[in-house]
C-alpha positions in Angstrom: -105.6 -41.1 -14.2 -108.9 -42.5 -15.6 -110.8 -39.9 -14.4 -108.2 -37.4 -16.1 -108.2 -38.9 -19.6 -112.1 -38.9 -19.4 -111.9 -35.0 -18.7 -109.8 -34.5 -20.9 -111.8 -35.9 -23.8 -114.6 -34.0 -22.4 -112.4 -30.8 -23.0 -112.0 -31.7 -26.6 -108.5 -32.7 -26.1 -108.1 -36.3 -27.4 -104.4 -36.8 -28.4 -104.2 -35.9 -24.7 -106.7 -38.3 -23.5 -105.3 -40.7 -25.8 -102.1 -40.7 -24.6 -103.9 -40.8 -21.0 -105.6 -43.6 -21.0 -102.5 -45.6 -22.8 -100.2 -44.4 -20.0 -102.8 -45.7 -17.4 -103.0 -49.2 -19.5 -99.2 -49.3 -19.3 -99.3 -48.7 -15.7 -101.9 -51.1 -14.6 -99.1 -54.1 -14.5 -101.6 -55.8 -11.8 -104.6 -55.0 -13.7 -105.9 -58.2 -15.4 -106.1 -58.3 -19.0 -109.6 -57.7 -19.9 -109.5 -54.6 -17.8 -106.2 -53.3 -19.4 -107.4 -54.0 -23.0 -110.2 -51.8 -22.4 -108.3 -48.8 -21.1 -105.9 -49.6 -24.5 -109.1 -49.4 -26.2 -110.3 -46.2 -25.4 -106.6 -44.9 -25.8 -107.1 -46.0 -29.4 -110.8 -44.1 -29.3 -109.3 -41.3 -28.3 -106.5 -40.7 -31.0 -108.5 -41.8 -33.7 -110.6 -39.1 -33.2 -107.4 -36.9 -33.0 -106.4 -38.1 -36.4 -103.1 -40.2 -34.7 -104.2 -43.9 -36.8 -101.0 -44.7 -36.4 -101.4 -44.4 -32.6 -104.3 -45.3 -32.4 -103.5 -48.7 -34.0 -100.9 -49.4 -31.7 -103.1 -49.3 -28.9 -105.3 -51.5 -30.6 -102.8 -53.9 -31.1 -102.0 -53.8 -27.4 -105.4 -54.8 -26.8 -105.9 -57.5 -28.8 -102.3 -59.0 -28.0 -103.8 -59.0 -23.9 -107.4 -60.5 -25.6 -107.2 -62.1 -28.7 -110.3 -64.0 -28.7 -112.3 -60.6 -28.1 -113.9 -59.3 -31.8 -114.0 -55.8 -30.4 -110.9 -54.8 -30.4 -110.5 -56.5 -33.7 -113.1 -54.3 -34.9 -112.2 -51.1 -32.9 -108.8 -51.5 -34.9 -110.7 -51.9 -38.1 -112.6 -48.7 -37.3 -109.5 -47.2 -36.9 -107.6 -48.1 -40.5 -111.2 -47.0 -42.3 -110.6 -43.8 -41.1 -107.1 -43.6 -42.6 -108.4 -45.5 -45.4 -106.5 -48.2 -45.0 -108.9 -50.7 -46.8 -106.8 -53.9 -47.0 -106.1 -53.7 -43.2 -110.0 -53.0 -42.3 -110.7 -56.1 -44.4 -107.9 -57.8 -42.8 -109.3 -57.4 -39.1 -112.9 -57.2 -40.1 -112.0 -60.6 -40.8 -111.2 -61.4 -37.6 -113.7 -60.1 -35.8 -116.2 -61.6 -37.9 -113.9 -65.2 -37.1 -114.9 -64.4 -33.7 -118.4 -63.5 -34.0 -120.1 -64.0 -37.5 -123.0 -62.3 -36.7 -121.2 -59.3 -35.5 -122.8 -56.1 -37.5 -119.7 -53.6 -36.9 -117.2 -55.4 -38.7 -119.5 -56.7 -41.2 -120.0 -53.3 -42.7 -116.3 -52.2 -42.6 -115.8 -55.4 -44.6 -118.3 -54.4 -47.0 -117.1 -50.9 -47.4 -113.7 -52.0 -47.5 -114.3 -54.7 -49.8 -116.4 -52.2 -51.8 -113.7 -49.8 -51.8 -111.2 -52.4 -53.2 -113.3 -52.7 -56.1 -115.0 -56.4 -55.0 -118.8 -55.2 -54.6 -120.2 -58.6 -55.3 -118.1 -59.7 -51.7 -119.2 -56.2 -50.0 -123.2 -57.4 -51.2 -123.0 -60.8 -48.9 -121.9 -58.6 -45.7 -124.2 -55.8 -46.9 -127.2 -58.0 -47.0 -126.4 -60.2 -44.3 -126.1 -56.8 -41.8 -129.5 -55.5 -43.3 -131.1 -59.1 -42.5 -129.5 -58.8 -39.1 -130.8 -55.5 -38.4 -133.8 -54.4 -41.3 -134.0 -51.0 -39.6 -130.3 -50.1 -39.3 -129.6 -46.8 -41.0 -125.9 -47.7 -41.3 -126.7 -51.1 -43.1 -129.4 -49.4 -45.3 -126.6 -46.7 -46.5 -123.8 -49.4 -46.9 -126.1 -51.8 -49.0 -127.2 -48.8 -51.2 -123.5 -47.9 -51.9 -123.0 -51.1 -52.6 -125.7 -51.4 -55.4 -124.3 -48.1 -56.8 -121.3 -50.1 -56.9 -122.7 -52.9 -59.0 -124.6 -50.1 -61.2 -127.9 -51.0 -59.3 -129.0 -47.6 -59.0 -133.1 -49.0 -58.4 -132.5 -51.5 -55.7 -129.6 -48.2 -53.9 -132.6 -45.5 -54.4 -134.8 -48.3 -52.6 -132.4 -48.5 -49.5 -131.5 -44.8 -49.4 -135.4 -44.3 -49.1 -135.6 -47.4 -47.0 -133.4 -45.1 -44.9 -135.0 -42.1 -44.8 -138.5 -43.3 -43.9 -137.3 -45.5 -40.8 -135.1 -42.5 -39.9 -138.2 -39.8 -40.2 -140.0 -42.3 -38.2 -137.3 -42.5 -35.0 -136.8 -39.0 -35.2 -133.0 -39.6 -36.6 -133.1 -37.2 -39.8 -129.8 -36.3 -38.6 -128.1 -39.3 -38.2 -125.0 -39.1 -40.5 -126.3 -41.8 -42.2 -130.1 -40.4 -42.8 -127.9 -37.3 -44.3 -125.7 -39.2 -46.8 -128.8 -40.6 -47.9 -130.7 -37.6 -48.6 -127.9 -36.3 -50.5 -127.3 -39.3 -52.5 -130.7 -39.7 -53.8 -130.8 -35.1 -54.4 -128.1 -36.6 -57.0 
């Protein structure tokens, strides 16, 4: 059945490969719980990218109930609720995650942007800063801390990440990188 959901996300099809791979998770009774979470995990990959959040947050939930000391899930399910812009829950479980693991770049950007998005940019700018001081050369960090500054009306120190952004992207050959792309068209503004 593993092997079925995985082609099946391979033919575009991920409400089917979502419901797949949950199936499977249900199934594996014997499986232990590290193994299932997984499987519940990439049930709640697969219809997020299909659009089904609320799905897609069950099988999260599943996940985390098996391993509840894991941050990925807890992040994975924050992933999920920033696509259906659900910024109080993304906050909610970025929490978590970050509980688990402080140092845990993922989950500190959905906290910023969903901290950012809830109108508290001064909290986004502690997990903004502390993800670019993680990683100086992460595109995704760059972006976030440059929306962040927008946010506080910083437009100097944003245009300095945005170009931050570009340079390290030019140099790694990522110009396309989603990221590298939002920033170009933030600082054409």
């Amino acid at each position: 059945m593993h092997c079925e959901a995985l082609a099946l996300m391979q033919l575009d099809r991920p409400a089917d490969a979502g419901t797949a791979f949950f199936d499977l998770a249900e199934r594996m009774l014997r499986a232990d719980d590290a193994l299932r979470s997984q499987i519940y995990a990439q049930a709640g990959d697969a219809w997020a990218i299909a659009g089904a959040s609320k799905l897609a947050v069950k099988a999260y939930d599943n996940a985390i109930a098996r391993m509840p000391e894991d941050p990925t899930y807890y992040a994975g399910r924050a992933r999920v609720k920033a696509i259906a812009e659900e910024w109080e829950g993304v906050r909610d479980d970025a929490a978590e995650a970050l509980a688990l693991d402080p140092n845990y770049p993922d989950p500190m950007l959905l906290r910023s942007a969903a901290n950012r998005k809830l109108g508290y940019p001064n909290a986004s700018l502690v997990d903004a800063n502390h993800a670019v001081e993680l990683n100086p050369h992460s595109l995704d960090a760059l972006l976030e801390r440059g929306l962040v500054h927008m946010a506080l009306d910083d437009k100097a120190s944003a245009w300095n990440d945005w170009s931050a952004l570009l340079r390290y992207a030019e140099e790694t050959g990522r110009l396309d990188h989603p990221a590298a792309v939002a920033a170009k068209t933030y600082l054409a503004q």
